[in-house]
C-alpha positions in Angstrom: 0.0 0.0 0.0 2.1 3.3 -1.2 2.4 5.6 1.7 -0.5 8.3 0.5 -3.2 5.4 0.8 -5.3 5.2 3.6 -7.5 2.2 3.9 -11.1 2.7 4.6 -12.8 -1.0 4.4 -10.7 -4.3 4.7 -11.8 -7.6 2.8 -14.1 -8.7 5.7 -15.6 -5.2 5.9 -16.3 -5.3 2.3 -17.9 -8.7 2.6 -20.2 -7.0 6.0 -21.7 -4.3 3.6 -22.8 -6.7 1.1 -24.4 -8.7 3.5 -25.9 -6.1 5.1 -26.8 -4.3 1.8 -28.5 -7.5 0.6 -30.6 -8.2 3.5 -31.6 -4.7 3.1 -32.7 -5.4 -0.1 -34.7 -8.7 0.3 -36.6 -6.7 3.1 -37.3 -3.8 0.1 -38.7 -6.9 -2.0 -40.3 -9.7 -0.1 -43.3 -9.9 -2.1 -40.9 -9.9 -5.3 -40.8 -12.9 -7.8 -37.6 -11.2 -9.3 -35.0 -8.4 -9.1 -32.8 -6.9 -11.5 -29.5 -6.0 -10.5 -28.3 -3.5 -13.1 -24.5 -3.2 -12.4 -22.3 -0.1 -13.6 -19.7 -1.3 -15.2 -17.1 -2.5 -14.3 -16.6 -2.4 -10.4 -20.5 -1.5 -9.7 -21.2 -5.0 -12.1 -18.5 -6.9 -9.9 -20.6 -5.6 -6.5 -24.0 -6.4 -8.4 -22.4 -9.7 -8.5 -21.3 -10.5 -4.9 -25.0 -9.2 -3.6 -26.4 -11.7 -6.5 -24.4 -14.2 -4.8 -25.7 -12.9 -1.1 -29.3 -12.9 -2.1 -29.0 -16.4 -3.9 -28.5 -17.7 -0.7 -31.1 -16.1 1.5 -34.2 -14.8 -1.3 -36.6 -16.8 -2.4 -37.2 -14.3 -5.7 -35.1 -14.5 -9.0 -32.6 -12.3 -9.1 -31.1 -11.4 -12.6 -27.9 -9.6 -13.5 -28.1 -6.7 -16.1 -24.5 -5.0 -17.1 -24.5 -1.5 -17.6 -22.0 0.2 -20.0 -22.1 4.1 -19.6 -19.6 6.6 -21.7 -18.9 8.4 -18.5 -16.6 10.8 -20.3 -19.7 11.6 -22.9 -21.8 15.1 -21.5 -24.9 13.3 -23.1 -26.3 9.9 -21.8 -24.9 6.9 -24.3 -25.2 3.3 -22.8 -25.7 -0.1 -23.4 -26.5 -3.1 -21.5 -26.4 -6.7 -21.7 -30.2 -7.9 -21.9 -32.9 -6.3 -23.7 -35.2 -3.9 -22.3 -38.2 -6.9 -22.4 -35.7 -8.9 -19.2 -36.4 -5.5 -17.0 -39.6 -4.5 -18.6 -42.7 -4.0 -14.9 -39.7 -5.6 -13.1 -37.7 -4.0 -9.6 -34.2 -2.3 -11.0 -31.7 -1.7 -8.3 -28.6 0.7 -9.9 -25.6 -0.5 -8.2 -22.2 1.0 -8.6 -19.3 1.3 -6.5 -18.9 4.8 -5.3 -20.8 7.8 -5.6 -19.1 10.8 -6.1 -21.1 13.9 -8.2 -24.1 11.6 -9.0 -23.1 11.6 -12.6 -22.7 8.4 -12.8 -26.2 7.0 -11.2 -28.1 9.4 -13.1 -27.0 8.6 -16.8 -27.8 4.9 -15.3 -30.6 5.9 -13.9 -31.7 7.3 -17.6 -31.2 3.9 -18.7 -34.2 3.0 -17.5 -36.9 5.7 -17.3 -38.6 5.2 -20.9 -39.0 1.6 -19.7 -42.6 0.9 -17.5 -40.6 -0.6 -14.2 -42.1 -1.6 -10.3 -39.5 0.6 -8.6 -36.0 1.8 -9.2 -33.6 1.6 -6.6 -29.5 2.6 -5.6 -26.9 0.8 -4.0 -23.6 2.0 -3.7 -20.5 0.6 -1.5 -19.1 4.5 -1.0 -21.5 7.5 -0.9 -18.9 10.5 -0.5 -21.4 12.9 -0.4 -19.9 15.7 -3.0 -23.1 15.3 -5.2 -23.9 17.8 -8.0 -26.7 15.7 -9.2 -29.8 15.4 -7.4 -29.2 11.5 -6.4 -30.4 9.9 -3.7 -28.7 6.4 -2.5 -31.4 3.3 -1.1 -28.5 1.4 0.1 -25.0 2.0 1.0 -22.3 0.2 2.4 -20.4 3.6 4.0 -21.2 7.6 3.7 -17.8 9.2 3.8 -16.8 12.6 4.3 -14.1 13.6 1.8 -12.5 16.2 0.5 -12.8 17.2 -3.3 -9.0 16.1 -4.2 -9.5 13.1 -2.0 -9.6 9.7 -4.2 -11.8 6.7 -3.2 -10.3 3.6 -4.6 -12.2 0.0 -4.6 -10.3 -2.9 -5.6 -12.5 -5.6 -6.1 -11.7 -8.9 -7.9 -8.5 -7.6 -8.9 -5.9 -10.9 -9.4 -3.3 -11.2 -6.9 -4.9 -8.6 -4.8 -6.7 -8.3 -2.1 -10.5 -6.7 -1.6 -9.8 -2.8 0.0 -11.1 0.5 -0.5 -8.8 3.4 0.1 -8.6 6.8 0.3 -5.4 8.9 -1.6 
């Protein structure tokens, strides 16, 4: 870890948020039959993973994986995803990405998805910094962090030969 790195959330802690994120979620949707989990890629579709895996084990709805792809860089919203709009169609979306810093991300996701009839739409992030500029509000977060605008939040997340951690630089 270089010396300007400070770690915020160790593998285990990590692992506590999803599980307490994904409980948090059945109890949204217990009278579900299924869920999408619509994951930002690429670290938001590796968390919309690990809470698949979570709520494999303790839901009793289906709960489908939708990848997100979002020119970030672009000022105008261009994305695609993985299924077609008929697989989230009247269904329960829950956005997840990994942090949320201006809100720019979540909204263009969001915009994925409002032309599309859907239940409800929900957010899940692992890191709300709280520097939004967009009006976005999270359902679910693992930590709220108060940062400073030059402050970085990293997540490593199923990188090989590394370890799960989030850090601050």
């Amino acid at each position: 870890m270089p010396n300007n790195q400070v770690l915020i959330l160790d593998k285990q802690q990590i692992a506590q948020k999803i599980n307490r994120i994904a409980y948090q979620i059945l109890e949204d949707n217990l009278d579900e039959k299924e869920i999408i989990l619509a994951g930002i890629w690429d670290r938001g579709y590796k968390l919309a993973l690990r809470l698949q895996t979570v709520l494999q084990q303790i839901a009793t709805f289906k709960v489908t994986i939708l990848r997100v792809d979002l020119e970030k860089q672009n000022s105008k919203l261009v994305a695609k995803t993985d299924l077609p709009e008929s697989e989230w169609k009247n269904k329960v979306i829950i956005l997840v990405d990994d942090v949320l810093n201006s809100g720019k991300t979540l909204a263009y996701g969001l915009g994925v998805f409002l032309n599309t009839p859907h239940k409800k739409i929900r957010t899940v992030v692992l890191v709300d910094r709280s520097h939004k500029i967009f009006p976005i509000a999270t359902d679910f977060v693992g930590l709220e962090l108060a940062t400073i605008l030059k402050e970085h939040v990293d997540v490593v997340m199923d990188v090989e030969g590394e370890e799960d951690r989030v850090y601050l630089s």
